[in-house]
C-alpha positions in Angstrom: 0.0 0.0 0.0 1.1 3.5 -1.2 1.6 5.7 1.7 0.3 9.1 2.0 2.1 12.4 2.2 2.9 13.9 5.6 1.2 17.9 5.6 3.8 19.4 6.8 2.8 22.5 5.7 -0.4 22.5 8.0 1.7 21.7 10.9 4.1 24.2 10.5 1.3 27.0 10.2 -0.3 25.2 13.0 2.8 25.9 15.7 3.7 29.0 14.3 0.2 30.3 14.9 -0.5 28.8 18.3 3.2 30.5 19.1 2.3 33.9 18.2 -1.2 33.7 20.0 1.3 32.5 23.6 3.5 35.1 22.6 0.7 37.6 22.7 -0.9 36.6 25.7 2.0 36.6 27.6 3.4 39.7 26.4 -0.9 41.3 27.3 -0.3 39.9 30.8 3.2 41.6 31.8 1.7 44.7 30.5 -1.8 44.4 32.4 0.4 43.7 35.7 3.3 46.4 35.3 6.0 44.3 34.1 6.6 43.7 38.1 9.7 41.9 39.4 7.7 39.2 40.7 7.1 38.4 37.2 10.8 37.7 36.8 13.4 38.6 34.6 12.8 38.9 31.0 14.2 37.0 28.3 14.7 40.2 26.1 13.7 43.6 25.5 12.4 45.4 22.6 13.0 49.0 22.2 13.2 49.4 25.9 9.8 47.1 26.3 10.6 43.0 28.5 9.8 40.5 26.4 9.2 36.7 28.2 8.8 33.2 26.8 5.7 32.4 25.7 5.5 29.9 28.1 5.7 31.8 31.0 1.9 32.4 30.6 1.0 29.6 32.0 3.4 29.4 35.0 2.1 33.3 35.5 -2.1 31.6 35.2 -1.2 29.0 38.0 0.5 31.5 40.7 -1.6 34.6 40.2 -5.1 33.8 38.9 -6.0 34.2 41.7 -5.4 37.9 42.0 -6.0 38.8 38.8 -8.5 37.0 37.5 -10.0 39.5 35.2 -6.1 39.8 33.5 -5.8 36.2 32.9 -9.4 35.6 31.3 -8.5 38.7 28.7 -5.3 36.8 28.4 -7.1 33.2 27.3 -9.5 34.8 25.1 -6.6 36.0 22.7 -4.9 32.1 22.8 -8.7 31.0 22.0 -8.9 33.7 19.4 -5.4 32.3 18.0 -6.4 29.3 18.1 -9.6 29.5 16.2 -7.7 31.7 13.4 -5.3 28.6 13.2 -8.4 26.4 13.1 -9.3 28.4 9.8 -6.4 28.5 8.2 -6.1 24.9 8.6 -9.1 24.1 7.2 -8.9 27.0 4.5 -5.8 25.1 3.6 -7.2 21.5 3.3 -9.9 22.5 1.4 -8.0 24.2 -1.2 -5.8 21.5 -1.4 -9.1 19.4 -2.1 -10.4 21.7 -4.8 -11.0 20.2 -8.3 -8.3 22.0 -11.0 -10.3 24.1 -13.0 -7.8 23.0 -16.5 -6.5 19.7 -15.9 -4.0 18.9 -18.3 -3.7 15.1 -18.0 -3.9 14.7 -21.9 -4.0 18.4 -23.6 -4.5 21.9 -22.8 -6.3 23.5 -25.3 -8.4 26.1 -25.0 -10.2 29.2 -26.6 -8.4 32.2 -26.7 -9.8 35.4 -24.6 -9.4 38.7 -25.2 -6.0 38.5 -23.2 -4.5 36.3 -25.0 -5.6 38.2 -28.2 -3.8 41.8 -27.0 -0.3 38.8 -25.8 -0.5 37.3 -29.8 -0.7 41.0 -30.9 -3.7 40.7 -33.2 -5.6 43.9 -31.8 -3.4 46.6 -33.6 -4.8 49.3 -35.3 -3.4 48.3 -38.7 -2.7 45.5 -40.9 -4.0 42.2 -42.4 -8.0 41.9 -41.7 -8.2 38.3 -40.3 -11.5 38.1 -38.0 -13.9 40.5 -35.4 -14.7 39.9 -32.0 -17.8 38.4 -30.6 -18.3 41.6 -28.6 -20.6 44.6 -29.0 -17.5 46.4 -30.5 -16.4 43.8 -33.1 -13.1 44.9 -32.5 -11.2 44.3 -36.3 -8.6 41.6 -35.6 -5.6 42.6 -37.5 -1.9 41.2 -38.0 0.7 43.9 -38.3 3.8 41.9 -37.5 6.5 40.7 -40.3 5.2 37.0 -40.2 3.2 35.5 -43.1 -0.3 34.6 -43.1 -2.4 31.4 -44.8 -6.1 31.2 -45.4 -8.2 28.2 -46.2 -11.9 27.8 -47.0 -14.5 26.5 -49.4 -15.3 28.5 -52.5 -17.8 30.9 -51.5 -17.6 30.9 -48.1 -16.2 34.8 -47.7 -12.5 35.0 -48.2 -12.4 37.8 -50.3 -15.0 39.9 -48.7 -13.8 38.8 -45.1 -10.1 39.4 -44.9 -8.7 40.3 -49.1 -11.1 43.3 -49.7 -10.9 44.4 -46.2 -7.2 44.5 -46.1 -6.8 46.0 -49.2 -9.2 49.0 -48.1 -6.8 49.1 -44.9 -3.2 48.4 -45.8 -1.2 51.6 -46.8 1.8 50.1 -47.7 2.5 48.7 -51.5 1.1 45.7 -52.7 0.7 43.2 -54.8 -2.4 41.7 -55.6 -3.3 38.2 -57.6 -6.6 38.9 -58.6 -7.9 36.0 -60.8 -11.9 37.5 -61.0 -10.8 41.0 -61.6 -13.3 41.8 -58.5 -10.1 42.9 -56.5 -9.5 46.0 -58.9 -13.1 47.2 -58.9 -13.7 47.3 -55.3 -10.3 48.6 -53.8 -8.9 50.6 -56.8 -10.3 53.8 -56.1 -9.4 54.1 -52.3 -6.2 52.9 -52.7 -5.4 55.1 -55.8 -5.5 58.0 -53.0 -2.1 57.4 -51.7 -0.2 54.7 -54.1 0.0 54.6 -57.8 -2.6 51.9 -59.0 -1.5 49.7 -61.7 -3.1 46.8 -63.4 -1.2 44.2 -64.9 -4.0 42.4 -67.5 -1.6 40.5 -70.4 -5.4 39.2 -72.2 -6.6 42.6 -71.9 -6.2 45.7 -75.2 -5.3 48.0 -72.2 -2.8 47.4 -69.6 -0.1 48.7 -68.0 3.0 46.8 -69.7 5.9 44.5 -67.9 8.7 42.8 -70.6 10.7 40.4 -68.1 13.8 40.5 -70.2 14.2 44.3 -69.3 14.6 43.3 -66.0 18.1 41.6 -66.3 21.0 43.5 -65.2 23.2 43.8 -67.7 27.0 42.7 -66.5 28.2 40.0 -63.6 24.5 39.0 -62.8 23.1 38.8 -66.6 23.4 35.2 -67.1 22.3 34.5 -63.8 18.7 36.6 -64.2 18.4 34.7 -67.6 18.9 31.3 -66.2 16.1 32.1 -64.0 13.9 33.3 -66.4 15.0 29.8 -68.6 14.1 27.9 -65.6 10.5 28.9 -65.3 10.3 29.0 -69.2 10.8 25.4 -69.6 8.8 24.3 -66.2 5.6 26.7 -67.0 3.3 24.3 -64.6 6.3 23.9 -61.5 5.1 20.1 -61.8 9.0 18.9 -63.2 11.2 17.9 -60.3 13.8 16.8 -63.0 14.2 17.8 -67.1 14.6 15.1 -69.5 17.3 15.5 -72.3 15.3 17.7 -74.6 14.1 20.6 -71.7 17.7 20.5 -70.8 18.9 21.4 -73.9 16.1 23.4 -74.9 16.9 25.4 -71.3 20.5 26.2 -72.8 19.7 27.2 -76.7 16.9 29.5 -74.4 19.5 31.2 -72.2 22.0 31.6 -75.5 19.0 33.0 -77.6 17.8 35.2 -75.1 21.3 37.2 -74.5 22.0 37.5 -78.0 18.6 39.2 -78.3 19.0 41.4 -75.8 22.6 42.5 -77.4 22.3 42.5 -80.7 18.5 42.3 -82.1 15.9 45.2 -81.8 13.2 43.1 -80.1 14.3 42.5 -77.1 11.2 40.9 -75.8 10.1 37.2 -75.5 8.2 37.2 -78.5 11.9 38.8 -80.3 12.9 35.8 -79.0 10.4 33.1 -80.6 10.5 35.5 -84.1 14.4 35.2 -84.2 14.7 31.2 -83.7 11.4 31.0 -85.4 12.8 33.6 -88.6 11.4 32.7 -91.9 13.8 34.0 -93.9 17.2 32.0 -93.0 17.1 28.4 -91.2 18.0 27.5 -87.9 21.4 26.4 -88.7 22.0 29.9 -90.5 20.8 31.3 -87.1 23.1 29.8 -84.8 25.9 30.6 -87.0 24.6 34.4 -86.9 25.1 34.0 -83.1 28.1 33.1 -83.3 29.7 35.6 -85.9 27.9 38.4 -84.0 30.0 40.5 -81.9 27.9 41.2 -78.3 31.1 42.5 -76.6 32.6 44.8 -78.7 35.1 42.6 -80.7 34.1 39.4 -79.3 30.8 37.0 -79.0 29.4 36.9 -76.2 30.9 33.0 -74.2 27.4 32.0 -72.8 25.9 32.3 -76.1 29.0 30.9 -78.4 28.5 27.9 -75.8 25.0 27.5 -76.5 25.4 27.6 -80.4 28.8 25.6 -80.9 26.5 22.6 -78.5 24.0 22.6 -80.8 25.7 22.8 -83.8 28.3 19.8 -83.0 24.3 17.7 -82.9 22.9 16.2 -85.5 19.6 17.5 -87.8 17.6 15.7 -86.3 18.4 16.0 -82.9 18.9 19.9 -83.4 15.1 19.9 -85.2 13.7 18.0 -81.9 15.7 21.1 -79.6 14.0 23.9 -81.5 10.6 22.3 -81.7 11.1 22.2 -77.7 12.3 25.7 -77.1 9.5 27.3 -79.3 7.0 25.1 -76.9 8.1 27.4 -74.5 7.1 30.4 -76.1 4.1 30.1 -78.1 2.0 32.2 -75.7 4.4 35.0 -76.7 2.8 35.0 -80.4 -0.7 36.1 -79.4 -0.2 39.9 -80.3 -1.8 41.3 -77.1 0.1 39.7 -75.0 3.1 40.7 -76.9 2.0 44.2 -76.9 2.0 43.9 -73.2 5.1 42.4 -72.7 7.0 44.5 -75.1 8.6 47.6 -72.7 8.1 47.8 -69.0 5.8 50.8 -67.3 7.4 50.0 -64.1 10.5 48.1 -62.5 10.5 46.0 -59.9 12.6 48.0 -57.5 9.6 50.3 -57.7 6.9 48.1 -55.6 9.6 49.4 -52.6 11.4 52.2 -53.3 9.5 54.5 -55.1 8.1 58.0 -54.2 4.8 56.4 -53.3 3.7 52.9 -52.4 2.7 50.9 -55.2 -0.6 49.0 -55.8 0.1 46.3 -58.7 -2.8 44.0 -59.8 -2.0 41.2 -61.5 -5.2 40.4 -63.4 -5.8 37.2 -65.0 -9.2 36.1 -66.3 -10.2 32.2 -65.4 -10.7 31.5 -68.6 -6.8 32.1 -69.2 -5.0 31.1 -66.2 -3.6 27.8 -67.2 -2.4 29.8 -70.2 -0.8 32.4 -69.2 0.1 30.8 -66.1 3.8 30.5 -67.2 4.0 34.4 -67.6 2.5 35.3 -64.3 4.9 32.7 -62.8 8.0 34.2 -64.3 6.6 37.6 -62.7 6.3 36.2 -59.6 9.8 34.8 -59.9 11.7 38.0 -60.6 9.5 40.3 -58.1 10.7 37.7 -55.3 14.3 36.6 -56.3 15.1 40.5 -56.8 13.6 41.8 -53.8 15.0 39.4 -51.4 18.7 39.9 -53.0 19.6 43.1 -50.8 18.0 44.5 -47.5 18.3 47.8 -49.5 19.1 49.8 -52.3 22.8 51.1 -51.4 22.7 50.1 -47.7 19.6 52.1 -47.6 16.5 50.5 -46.1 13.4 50.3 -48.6 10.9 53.0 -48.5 7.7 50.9 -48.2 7.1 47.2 -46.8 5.2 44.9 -49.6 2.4 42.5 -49.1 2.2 40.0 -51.6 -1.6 39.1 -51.5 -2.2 36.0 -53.8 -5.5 34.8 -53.8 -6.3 30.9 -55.6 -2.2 30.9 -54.7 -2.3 26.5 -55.5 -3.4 27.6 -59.3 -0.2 29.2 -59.9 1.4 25.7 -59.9 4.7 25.1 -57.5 7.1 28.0 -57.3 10.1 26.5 -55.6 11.8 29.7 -55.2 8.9 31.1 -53.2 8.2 28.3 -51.0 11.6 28.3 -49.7 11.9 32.1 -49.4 8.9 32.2 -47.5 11.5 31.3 -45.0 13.5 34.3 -44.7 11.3 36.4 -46.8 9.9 38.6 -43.9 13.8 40.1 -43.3 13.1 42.3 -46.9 10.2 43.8 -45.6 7.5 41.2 -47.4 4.7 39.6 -46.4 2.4 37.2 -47.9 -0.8 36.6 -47.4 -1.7 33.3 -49.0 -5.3 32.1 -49.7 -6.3 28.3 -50.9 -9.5 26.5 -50.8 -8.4 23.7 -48.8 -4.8 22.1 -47.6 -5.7 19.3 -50.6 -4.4 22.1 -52.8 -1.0 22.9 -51.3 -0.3 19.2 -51.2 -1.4 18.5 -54.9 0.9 21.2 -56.0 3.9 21.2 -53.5 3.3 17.9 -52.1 2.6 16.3 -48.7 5.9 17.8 -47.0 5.9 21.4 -48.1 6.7 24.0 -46.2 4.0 26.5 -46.6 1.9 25.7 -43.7 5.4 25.7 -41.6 6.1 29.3 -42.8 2.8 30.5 -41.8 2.7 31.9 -38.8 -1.0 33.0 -38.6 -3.8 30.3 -40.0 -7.1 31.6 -40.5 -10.3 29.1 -41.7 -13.5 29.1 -42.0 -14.1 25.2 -42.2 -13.8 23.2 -44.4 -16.0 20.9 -47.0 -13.0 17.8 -47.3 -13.0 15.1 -44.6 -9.0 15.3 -44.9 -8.7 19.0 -44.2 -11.4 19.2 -41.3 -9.0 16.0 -39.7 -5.9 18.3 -39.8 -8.0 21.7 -39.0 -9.2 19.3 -35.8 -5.2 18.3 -35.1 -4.1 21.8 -35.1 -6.4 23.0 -33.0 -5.5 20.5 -30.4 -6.8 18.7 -27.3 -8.6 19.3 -24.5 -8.5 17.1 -21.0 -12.5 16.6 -20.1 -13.8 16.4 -16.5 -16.7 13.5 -16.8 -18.8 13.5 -13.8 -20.6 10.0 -13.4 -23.6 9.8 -10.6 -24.6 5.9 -9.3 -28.0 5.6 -7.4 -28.5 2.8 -4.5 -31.3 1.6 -2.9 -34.9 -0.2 -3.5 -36.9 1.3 -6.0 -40.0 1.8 -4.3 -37.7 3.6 -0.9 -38.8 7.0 0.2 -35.5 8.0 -0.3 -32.3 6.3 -2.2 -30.3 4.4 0.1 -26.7 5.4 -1.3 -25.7 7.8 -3.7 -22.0 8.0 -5.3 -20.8 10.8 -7.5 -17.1 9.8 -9.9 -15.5 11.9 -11.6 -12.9 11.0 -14.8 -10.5 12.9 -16.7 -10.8 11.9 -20.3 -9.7 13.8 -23.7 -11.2 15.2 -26.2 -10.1 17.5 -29.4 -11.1 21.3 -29.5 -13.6 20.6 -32.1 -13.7 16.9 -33.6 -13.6 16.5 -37.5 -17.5 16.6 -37.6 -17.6 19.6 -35.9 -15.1 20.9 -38.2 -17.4 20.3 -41.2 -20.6 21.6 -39.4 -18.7 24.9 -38.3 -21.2 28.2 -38.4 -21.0 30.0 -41.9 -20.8 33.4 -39.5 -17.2 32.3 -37.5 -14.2 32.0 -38.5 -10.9 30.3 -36.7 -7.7 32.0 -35.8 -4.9 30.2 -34.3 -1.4 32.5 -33.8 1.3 30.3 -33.3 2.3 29.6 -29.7 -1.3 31.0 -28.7 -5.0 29.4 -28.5 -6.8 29.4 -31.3 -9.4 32.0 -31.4 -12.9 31.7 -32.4 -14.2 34.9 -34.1 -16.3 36.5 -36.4 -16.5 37.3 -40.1 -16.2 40.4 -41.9 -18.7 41.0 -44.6 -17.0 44.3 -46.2 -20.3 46.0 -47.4 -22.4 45.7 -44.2 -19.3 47.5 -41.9 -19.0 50.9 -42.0 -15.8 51.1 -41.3 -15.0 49.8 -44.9 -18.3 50.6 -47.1 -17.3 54.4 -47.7 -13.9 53.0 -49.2 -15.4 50.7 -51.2 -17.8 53.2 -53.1 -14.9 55.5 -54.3 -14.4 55.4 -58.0 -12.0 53.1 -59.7 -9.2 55.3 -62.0 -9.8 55.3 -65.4 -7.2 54.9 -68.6 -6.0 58.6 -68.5 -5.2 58.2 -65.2 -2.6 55.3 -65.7 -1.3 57.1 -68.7 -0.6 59.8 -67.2 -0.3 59.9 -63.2 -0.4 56.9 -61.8 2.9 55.7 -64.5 4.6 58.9 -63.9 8.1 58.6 -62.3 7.7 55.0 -62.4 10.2 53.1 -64.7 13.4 53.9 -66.0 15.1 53.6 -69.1 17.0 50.2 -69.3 20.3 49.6 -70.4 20.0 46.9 -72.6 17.8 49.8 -74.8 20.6 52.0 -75.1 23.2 49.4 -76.5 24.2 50.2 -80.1 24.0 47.7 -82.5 26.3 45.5 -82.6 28.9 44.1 -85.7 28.5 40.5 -87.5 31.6 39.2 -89.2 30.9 38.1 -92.8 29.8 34.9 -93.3 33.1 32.6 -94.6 33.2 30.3 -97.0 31.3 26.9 -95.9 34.5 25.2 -96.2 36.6 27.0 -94.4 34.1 28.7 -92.0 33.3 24.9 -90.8 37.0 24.5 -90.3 37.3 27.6 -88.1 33.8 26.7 -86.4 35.4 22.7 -85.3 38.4 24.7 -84.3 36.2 27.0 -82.1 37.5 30.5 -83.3 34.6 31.5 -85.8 33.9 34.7 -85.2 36.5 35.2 -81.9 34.3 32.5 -79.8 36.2 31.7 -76.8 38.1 28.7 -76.4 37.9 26.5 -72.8 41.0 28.4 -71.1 40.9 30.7 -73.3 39.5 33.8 -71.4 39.4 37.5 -71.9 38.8 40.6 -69.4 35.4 41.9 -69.5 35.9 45.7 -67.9 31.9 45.6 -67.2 32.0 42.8 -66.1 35.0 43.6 -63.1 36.2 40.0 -63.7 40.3 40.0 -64.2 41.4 37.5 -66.3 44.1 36.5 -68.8 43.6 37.7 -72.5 45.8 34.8 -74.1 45.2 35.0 -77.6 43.0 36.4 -80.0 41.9 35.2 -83.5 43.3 37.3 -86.5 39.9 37.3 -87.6 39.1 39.8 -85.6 41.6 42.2 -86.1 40.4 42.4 -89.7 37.9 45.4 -90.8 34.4 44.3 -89.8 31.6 43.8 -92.6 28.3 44.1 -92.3 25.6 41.2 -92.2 25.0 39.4 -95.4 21.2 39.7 -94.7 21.7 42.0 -98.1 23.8 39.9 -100.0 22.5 38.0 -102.8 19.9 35.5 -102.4 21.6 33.2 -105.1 24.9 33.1 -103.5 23.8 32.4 -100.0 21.5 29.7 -101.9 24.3 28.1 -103.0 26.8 27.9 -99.5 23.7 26.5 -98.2 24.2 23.4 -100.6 27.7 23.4 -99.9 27.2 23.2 -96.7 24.5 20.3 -96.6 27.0 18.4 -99.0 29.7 18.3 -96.3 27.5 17.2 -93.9 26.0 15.1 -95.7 29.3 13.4 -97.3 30.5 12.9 -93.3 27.6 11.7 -92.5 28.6 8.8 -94.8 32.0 8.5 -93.6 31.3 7.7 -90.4 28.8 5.4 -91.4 31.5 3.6 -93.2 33.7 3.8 -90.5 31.4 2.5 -88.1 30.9 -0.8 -90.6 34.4 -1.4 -91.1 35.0 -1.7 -86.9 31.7 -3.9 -87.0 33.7 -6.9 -89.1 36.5 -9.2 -87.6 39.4 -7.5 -89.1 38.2 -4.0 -89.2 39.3 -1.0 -87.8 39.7 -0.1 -83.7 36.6 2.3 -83.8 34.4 2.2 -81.1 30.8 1.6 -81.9 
């Protein structure tokens, strides 16, 4: 058997209290009787007052009661009076130590948030991202003004956008960026927010939009091939669903990354649709193409390495291999050849480094109609891309912090397919100044398009739902929210049925668990709540906002949306600036050789002063020292023009010479490839 535990505490309150009431009573006594010598001699004095053992009390009740009776009886009323407040205390005592715990926590705390825990998570500010109201009289607005990232979840219909998108967009003064599939967005928050930002709408379907051309976002010098990889990257993964490229998206990647620095050096359209018209040119073939790549000169008397590379690979393949890589790259960008998008993709009305740093904040709304998402998916992606890889590169322009924080608001965010990039600078994202608010319809969409261990939900340090319509969701909405430890109280009745009274009656109690709100309740949650949980806080259960019946947002909401002339003209006004790559000159071509020796020259890897491997040259833009170790004598000869002039029947006929030597070693190494086949022929390999 189990012993029990000694109170100690109750017996040391007990003798310490019956101690002081002695203490008293003795001490009432010697003053009553004049502290006189027959008393005896005190144990101490206080300030000038003897002080005696408590015990003398009762030495003092046994030789002069007698005398003083009235003394003595004052005396034992303050040990009774002790003594009963000792009695209390006990008991006061046992029966707390008795009481039932009001939150056991046997198998879970979880609870509902108050108010107090709301003002500890910080969610009551005066400004920020709308997540929920109160269920008090004031419907205080529940906002998130901190760094961290947000994540909303709920069925179609059920009130995202007019609960927390509308409502932080007619609240939030900083820039933002809006994804705004239903165009609804744009209508309703337009004309308050034009007030203090300049308002832009990004529609690439639309006849009137403001423009964006991604290639005049890459800085020309050290990071150029860098910012066109990127742009490769998302060119030849326009859904995010390829975790690896086969051989053809591979090579299609490099001829991209090749094709689109040459056209940013040396052709006039320096867009993505310049790109698809010059692989795509009618007028010479593909193989006269990539030799025009590599007799142009990008860098003043030299071709540019990264694009020599990427013509000399594909050259050194055969036609039918080489026809396979073209077909590939121009998958890539056939939604460039629909004219309005190329109109709207052809210069850029604003730069990137604008959504931060200029004048005034900056509203961009990216507008795409549902009806053309999964085609122009690939060139919102690519936007998405740049705007986060180059605002995340610096804490600020020139050691300078940025002007104005961005919030990234991107509504339907799983139809944009996977962006790696974003998912993992979700991470550290919040250091730059951005925030995201992302918005899904259920957690089944973040796993079908980033799989079951992404990181989203990790990064996301405010969750806000409104239930859920999926059986999977409601099971993890019912994990997150956690569990509960239950007090069941169980009554059992004893006696005979027909007694007066019941002859024994025994109350149990149990501690059992049970989940905030079970997976049922999840999927029967109240259309008019909504749940917040703030990490490392309870999960609160609050209110919707319905935009249009609070006042506090319908006045916004009514103000005009700005019309054309007003993008024209103010709101693109000291937005954008002049890139570089517009003010190159045009660049030289060296004449096209003879087939026979200009293949020659190409196998040697000097046609048209392409850099050899070790071969490298200084690059004063560029701020990279290296060794200059020989240069073609090509290139020290006087410079022609292109023979795009020249005469049609001449370049007619290099172009059978030229299929005539490929054709003729075509059939040697066939031959040779025979011969090793036989016992006794040659050491070839096959």
């Amino acid at each position: 058997m189990r012993g029990t535990t000694i109170l100690w505490g109750q017996f040391i309150v007990a003798f310490i209290g019956a101690m002081i009431a002695l203490q008293t009573a003795t001490q009432f006594v010697a003053h009553k009787l004049g502290y006189q010598e027959a008393l005896g001699e005190p144990a101490y004095h206080v300030f000038g007052t003897p002080c005696y053992w408590p015990w003398k009390y009762w030495a003092w009740l046994y030789q002069y009661d007698y005398y003083a009776k009235t003394v003595f009886f004052q005396g034992s009323l303050i040990i009774y009076g002790g003594v009963l407040v000792i009695f209390m205390v006990i008991v006061f005592m046992s029966v707390n130590r008795a009481k039932r715990n009001k939150h056991p926590d046997a198998y879970g705390t979880a609870r509902w948030a108050t108010v107090k825990d709301l003002k500890k998570a910080g969610v009551l500010a005066e400004e920020g991202i709308v997540l929920a109201q109160t269920h008090d009289r004031e419907h205080t607005l529940l906002r998130h003004s901190g760094p961290e990232h947000c994540f909303v979840f709920a069925p179609t219909r059920s009130g995202k956008g007019v609960g927390i998108v509308i409502p932080t967009l007619l609240s939030w003064r900083a820039s933002v960026l809006v994804y705004d599939m239903k165009r609804e967005n744009w209508d309703i928050t337009a004309g308050w927010r034009k007030q203090f930002s300049h308002v832009l709408r990004f529609e690439p379907t639309a006849s009137f939009s403001v423009r964006f051309n991604p290639l005049l976002e890459v800085r020309k010098g050290e990071n150029e091939v860098r910012d066109v990889q990127n742009i490769a990257d998302i060119l030849v993964d326009p859904d995010g669903s390829k975790d690896h490229m086969d051989h053809w998206e591979k090579t299609g990647h490099s001829l991209l990354v090749g094709a689109i620095l040459h056209v940013l050096y040396a052709e006039p359209d320096k867009t993505l649709t310049g790109v698809a018209k010059f692989l795509s040119d009618p007028d010479r073939t593909f193989f006269k193409t990539l030799n025009h790549m590599l007799r142009c000169r990008h860098l003043g008397d030299r071709v540019h390495p990264v694009v020599a590379s990427a013509a000399r690979e594909l050259l050194n393949k055969s036609e039918n291999e080489l026809s396979g890589v073209l077909s590939t790259a121009m998958s890539f960008l056939g939604l460039y050849r629909d004219p309005i998008i190329s109109r709207n993709t052809a210069v850029s009305d604003f730069t990137i480094v604008d959504l931060m740093n200029a004048k005034n904040p900056v509203s961009l709304y990216i507008v795409v109609p549902p009806s053309d998402a999964d085609r122009t998916r690939p060139l919102i992606r690519l936007m998405l891309n740049q705007i986060g890889r180059r605002l995340t590169e610096s804490m600020g322009q020139e050691g300078k912090p940025h002007r104005h924080d961005l919030l990234m608001l991107l509504d339907e965010f799983p139809t944009l397919g996977r962006l790696t990039f974003f998912e993992s600078e979700l991470a550290y994202m919040a250091g730059y100044g951005i925030r995201a608010l992302l918005i899904a319809q259920s957690l089944n969409q973040i796993e079908k398009a980033y799989g079951p261990n992404n990181s989203i939900l990790d990064n996301s340090h405010i969750r806000v739902t409104y239930g859920t319509l999926d059986d999977r969701t409601a099971k993890r909405i019912s994990e997150m929210l956690g569990t509960a430890t239950e007090n069941r109280r169980q009554t059992n009745y004893a006696g005979h049925r027909l007694a007066p009274w019941l002859g024994h009656v025994m109350v149990s109690e149990q501690e059992s668990p049970r989940a905030l709100l079970t997976p049922g309740e999840v999927l029967q949650f109240p259309a008019t709540e909504a749940l917040v949980m703030v990490g490392g806080n309870p999960p609160y259960r609050g209110l919707k906002v319905r935009y249009y019946e609070d006042r506090r947002f319908m006045g916004r909401a009514k103000l005009p949306r700005p019309d054309a002339a007003e993008w024209q003209g103010k709101e693109l006004k000291g937005l954008g600036l002049p890139s570089a790559w517009l003010q190159l000159p045009a660049p030289t071509v060296e004449p096209e050789q003879p087939s026979g020796a200009n293949s020659n020259a190409a196998s040697a890897g000097i046609a048209g002063g392409v850099l050899l491997e070790g071969e490298i040259q200084h690059n004063p833009e560029w701020g990279i020292s290296v060794d200059d170790r020989q240069q073609p004598e090509k290139s020290k000869s006087k410079l022609e023009p292109d023979d795009c002039h020249q005469d049609a029947e001449k370049r007619k006929m290099r172009e059978l010479e030229q299929q005539r030597t490929e054709r003729n070693r075509q059939l040697g190494r066939q031959r040779a490839i025979e011969q090793s086949r036989q016992p006794s022929g040659g050491g070839m390999p096959l």
